[in-house]
NUSELO-439893 format. One record per residue: z, x, y of N, C-alpha, C in turn; residue number from 1; chain. Coordinates in Angstrom, 3 decimals. Layout:
N
<n.zz->Z n.xx->X n.yy->Y ca.zz->Z ca.xx->X ca.yy->Y c.zz->Z c.xx->X c.yy->Y nr->NUM kette->A>
...
//
This chain:
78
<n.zz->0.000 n.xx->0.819 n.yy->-1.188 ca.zz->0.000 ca.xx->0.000 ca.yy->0.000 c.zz->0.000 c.xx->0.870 c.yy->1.261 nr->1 kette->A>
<n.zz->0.970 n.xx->2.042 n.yy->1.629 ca.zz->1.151 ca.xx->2.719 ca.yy->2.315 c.zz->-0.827 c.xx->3.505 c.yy->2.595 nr->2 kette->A>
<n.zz->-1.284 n.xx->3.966 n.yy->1.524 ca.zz->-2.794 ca.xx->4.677 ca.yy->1.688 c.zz->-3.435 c.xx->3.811 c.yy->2.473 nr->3 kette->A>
<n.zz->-3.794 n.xx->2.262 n.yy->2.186 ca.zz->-4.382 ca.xx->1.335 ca.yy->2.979 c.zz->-4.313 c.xx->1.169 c.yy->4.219 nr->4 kette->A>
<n.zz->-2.943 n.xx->1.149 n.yy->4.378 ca.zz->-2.397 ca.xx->1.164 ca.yy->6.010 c.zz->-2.664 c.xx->2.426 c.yy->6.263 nr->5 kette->A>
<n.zz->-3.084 n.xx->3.275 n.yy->6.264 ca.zz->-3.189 ca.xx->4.724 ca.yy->7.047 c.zz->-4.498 c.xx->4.490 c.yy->7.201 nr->6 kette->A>
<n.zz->-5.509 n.xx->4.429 n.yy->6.493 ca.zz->-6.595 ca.xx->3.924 ca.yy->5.893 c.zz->-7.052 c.xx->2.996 c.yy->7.197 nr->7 kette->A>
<n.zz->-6.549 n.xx->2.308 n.yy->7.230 ca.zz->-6.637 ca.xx->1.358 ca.yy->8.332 c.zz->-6.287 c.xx->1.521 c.yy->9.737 nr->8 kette->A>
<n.zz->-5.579 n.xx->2.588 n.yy->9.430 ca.zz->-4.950 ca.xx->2.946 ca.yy->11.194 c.zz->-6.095 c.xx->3.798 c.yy->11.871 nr->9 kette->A>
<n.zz->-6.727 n.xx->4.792 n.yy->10.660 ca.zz->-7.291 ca.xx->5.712 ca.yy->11.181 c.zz->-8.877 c.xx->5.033 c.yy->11.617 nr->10 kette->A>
<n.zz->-9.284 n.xx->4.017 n.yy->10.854 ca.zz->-10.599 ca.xx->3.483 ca.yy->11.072 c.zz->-10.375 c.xx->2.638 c.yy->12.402 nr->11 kette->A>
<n.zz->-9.317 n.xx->2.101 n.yy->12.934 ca.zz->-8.881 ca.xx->1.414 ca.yy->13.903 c.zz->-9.142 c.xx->2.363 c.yy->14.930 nr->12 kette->A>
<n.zz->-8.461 n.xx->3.553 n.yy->14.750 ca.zz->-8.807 ca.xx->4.697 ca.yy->15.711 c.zz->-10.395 c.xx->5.150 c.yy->16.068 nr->13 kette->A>
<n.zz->-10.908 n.xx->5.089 n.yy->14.811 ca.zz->-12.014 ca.xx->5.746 ca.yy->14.977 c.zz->-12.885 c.xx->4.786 c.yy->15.752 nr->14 kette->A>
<n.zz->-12.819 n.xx->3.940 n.yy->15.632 ca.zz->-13.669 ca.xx->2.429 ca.yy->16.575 c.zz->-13.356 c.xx->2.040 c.yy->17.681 nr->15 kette->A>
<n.zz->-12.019 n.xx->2.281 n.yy->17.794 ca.zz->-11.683 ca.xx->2.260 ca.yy->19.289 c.zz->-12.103 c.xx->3.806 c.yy->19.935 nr->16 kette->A>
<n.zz->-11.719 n.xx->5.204 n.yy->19.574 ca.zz->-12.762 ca.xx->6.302 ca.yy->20.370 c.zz->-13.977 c.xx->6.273 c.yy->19.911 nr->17 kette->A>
<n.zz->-14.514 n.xx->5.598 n.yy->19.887 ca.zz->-16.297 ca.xx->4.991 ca.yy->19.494 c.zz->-16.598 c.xx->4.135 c.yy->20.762 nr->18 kette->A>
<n.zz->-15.967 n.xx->3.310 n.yy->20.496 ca.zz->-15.893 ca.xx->2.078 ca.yy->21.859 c.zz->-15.524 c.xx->2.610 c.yy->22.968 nr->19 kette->A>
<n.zz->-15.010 n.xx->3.440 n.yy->23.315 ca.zz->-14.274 ca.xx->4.275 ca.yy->24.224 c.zz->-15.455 c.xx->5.434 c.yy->24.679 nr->20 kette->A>
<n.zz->-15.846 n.xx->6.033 n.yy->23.747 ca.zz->-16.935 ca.xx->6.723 ca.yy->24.220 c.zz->-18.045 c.xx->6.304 c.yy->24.164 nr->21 kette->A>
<n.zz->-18.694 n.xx->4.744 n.yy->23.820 ca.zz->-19.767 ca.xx->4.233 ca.yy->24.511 c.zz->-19.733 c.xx->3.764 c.yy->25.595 nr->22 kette->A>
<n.zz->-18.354 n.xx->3.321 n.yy->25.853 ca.zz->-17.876 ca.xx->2.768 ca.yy->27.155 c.zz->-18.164 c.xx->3.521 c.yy->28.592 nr->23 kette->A>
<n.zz->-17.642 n.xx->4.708 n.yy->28.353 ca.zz->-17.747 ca.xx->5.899 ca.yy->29.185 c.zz->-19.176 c.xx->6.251 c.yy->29.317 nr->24 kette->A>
<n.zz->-20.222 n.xx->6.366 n.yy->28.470 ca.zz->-21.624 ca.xx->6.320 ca.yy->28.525 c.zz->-22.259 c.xx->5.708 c.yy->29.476 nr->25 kette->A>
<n.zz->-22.069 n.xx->4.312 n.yy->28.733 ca.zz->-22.547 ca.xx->3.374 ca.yy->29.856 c.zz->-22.068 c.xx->3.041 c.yy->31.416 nr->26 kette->A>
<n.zz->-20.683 n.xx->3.318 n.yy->31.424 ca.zz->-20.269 ca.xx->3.335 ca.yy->32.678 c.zz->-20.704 c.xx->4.390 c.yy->33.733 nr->27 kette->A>
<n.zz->-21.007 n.xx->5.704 n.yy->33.023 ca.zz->-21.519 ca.xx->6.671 ca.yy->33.812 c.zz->-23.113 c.xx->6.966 c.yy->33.963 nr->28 kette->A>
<n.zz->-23.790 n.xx->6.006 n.yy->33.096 ca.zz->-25.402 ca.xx->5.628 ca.yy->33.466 c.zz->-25.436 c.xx->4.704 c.yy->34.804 nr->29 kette->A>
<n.zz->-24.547 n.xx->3.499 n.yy->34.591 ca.zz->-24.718 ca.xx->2.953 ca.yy->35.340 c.zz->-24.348 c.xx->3.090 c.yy->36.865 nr->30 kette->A>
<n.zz->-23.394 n.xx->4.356 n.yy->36.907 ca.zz->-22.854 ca.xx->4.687 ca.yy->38.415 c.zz->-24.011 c.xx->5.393 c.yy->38.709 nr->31 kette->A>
<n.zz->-24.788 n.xx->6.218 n.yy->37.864 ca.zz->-25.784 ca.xx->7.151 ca.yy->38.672 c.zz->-26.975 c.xx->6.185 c.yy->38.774 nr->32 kette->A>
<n.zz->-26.823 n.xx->5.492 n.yy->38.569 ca.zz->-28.371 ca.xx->4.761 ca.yy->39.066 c.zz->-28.173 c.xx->3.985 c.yy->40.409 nr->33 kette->A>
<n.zz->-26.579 n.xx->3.434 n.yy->40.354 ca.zz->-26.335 ca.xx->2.929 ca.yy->41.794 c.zz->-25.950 c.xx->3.812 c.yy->43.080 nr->34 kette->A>
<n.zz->-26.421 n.xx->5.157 n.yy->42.501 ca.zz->-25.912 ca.xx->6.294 ca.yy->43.712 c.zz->-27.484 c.xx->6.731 c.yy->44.917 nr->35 kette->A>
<n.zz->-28.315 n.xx->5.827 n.yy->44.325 ca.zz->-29.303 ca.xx->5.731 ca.yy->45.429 c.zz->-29.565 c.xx->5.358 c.yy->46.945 nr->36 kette->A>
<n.zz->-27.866 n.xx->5.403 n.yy->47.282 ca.zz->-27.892 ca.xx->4.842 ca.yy->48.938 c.zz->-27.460 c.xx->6.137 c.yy->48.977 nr->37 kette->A>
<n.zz->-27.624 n.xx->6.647 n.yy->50.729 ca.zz->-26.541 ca.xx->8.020 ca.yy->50.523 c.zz->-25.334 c.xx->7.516 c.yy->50.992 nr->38 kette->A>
<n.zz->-24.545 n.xx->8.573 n.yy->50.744 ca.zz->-23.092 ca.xx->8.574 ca.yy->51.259 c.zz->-22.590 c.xx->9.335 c.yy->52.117 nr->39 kette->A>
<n.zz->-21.741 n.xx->9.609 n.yy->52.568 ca.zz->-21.379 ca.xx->10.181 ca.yy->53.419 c.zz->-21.742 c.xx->11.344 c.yy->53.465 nr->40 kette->A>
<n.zz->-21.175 n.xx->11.653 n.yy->52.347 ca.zz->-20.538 ca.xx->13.512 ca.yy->51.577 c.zz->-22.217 c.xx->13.652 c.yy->51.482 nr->41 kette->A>
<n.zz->-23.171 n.xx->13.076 n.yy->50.791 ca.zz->-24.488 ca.xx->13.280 ca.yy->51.124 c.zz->-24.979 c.xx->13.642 c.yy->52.270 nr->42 kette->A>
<n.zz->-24.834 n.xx->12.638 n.yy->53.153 ca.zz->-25.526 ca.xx->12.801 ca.yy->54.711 c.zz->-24.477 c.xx->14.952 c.yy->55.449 nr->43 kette->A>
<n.zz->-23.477 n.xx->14.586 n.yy->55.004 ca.zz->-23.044 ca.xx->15.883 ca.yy->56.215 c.zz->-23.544 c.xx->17.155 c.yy->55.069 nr->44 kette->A>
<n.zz->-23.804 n.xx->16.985 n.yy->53.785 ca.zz->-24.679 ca.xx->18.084 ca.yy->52.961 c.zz->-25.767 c.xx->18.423 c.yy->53.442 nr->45 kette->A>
<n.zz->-26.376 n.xx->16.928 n.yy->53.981 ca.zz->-27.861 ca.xx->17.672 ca.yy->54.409 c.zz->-28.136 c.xx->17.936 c.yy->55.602 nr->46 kette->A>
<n.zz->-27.131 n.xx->17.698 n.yy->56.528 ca.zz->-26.991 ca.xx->18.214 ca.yy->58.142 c.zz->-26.778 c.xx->19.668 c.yy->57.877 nr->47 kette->A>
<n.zz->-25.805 n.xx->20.115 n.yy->56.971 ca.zz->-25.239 ca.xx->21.306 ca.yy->57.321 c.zz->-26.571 c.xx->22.245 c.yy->55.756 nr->48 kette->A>
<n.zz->-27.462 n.xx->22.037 n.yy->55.910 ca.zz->-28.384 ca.xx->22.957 ca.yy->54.822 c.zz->-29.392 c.xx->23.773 c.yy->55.905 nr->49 kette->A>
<n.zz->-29.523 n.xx->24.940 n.yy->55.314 ca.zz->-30.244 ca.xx->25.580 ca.yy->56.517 c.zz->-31.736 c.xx->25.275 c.yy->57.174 nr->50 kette->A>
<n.zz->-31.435 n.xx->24.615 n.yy->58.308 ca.zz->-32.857 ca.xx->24.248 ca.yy->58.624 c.zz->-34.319 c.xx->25.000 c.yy->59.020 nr->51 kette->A>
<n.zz->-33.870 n.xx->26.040 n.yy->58.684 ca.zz->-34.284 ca.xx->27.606 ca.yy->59.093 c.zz->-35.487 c.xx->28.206 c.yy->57.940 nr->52 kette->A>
<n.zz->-34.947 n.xx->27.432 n.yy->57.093 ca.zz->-35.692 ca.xx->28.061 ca.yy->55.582 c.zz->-36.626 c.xx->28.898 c.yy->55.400 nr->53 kette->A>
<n.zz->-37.009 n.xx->29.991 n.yy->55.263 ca.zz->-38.159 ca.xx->30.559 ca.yy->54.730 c.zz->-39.379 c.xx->30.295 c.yy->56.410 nr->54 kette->A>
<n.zz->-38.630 n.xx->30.152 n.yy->57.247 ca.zz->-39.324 ca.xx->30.377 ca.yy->58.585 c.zz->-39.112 c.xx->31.045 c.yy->59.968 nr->55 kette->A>
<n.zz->-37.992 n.xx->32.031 n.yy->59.140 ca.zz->-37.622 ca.xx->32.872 ca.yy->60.761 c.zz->-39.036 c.xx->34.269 c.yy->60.553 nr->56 kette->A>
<n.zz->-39.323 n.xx->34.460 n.yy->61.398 ca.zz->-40.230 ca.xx->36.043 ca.yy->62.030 c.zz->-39.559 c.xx->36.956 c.yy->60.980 nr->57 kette->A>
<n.zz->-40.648 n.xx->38.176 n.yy->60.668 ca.zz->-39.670 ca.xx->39.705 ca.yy->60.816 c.zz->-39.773 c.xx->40.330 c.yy->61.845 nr->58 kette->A>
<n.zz->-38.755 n.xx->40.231 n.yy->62.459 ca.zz->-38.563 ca.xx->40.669 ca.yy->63.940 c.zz->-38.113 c.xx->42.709 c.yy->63.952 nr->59 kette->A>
<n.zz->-38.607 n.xx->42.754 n.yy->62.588 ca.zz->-37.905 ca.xx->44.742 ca.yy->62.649 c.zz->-39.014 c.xx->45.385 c.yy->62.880 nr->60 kette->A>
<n.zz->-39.020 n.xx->46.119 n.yy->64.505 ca.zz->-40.222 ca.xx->47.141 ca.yy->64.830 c.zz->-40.149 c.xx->47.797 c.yy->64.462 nr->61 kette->A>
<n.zz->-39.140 n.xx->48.613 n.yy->63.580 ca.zz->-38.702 ca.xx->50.433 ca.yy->63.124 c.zz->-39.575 c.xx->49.758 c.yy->61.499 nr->62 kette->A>
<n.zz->-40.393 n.xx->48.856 n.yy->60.942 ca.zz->-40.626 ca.xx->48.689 ca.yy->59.609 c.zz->-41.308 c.xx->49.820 c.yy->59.300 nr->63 kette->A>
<n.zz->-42.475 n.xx->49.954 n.yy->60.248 ca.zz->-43.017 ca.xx->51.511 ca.yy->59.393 c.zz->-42.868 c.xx->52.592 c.yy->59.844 nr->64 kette->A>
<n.zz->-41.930 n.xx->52.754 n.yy->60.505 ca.zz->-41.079 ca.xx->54.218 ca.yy->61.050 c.zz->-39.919 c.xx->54.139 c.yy->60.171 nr->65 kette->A>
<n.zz->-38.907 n.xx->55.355 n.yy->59.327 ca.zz->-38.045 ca.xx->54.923 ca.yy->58.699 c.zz->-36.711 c.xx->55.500 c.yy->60.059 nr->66 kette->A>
<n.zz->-36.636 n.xx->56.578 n.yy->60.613 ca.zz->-35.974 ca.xx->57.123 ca.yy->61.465 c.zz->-36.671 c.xx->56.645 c.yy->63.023 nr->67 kette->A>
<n.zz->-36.350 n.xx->55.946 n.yy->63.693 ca.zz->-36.588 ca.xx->55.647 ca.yy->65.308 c.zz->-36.541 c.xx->56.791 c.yy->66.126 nr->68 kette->A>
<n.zz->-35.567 n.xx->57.699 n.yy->65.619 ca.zz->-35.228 ca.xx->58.978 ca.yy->66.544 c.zz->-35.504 c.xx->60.087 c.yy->65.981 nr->69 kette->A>
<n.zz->-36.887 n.xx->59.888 n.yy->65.190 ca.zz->-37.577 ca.xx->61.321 ca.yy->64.954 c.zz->-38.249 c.xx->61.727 c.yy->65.742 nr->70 kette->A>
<n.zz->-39.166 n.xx->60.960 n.yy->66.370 ca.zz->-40.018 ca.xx->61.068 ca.yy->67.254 c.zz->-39.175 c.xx->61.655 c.yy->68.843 nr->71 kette->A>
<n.zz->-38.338 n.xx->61.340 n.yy->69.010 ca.zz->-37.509 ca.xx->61.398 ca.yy->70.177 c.zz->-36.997 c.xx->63.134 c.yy->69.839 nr->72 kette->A>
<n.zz->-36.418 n.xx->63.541 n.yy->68.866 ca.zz->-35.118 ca.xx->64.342 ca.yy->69.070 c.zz->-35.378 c.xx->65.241 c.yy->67.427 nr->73 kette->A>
<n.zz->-35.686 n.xx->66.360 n.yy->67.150 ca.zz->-36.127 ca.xx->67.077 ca.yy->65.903 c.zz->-35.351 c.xx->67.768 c.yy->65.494 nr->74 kette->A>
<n.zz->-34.960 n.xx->67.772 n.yy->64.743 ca.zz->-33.160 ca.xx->67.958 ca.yy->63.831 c.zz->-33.848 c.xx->70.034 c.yy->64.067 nr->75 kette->A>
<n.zz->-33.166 n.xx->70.633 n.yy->64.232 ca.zz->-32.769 ca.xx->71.840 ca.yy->64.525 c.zz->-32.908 c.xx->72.745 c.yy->62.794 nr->76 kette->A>
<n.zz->-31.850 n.xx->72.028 n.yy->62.215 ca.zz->-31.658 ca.xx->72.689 ca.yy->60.889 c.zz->-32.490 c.xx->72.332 c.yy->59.722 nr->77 kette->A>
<n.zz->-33.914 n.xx->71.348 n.yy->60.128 ca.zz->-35.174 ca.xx->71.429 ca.yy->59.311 c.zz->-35.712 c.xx->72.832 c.yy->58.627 nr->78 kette->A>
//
């Protein structure tokens, strides 16, 4: 009698974390599909993203000089 009842406790268990984790499934399909308005925490994410992207100048004149002050000043101990 005692095997049955264990027997039974544990299949009780197992169907309820079954139910429990379809539950959680579906509850978390269904929040991401209703997350198509923005929100707040959305909107100040995309204020503060760099609006700059992949469009500032290279503003470095020394690029194909490696020393600026060769031309100026000739090291002595060459």
């Amino acid at each position: 009698m005692e095997n049955k009842q264990k027997i039974i406790i544990i299949a009780v268990a197992a169907v309820l974390v079954i139910a429990a984790g379809i539950g959680f499934w579906y509850w978390s399909k269904s929040k991401q599909s209703s997350q198509g308005a923005p929100s707040l925490g959305g909107q100040i994410f995309d204020k503060t993203q760099n609006q700059l992207q992949g469009q500032v100048p290279d503003t470095n004149p020394f690029k194909d000089q490696k020393n600026p002050f060769d031309t100026i000043y000739k090291n002595p101990f060459e």
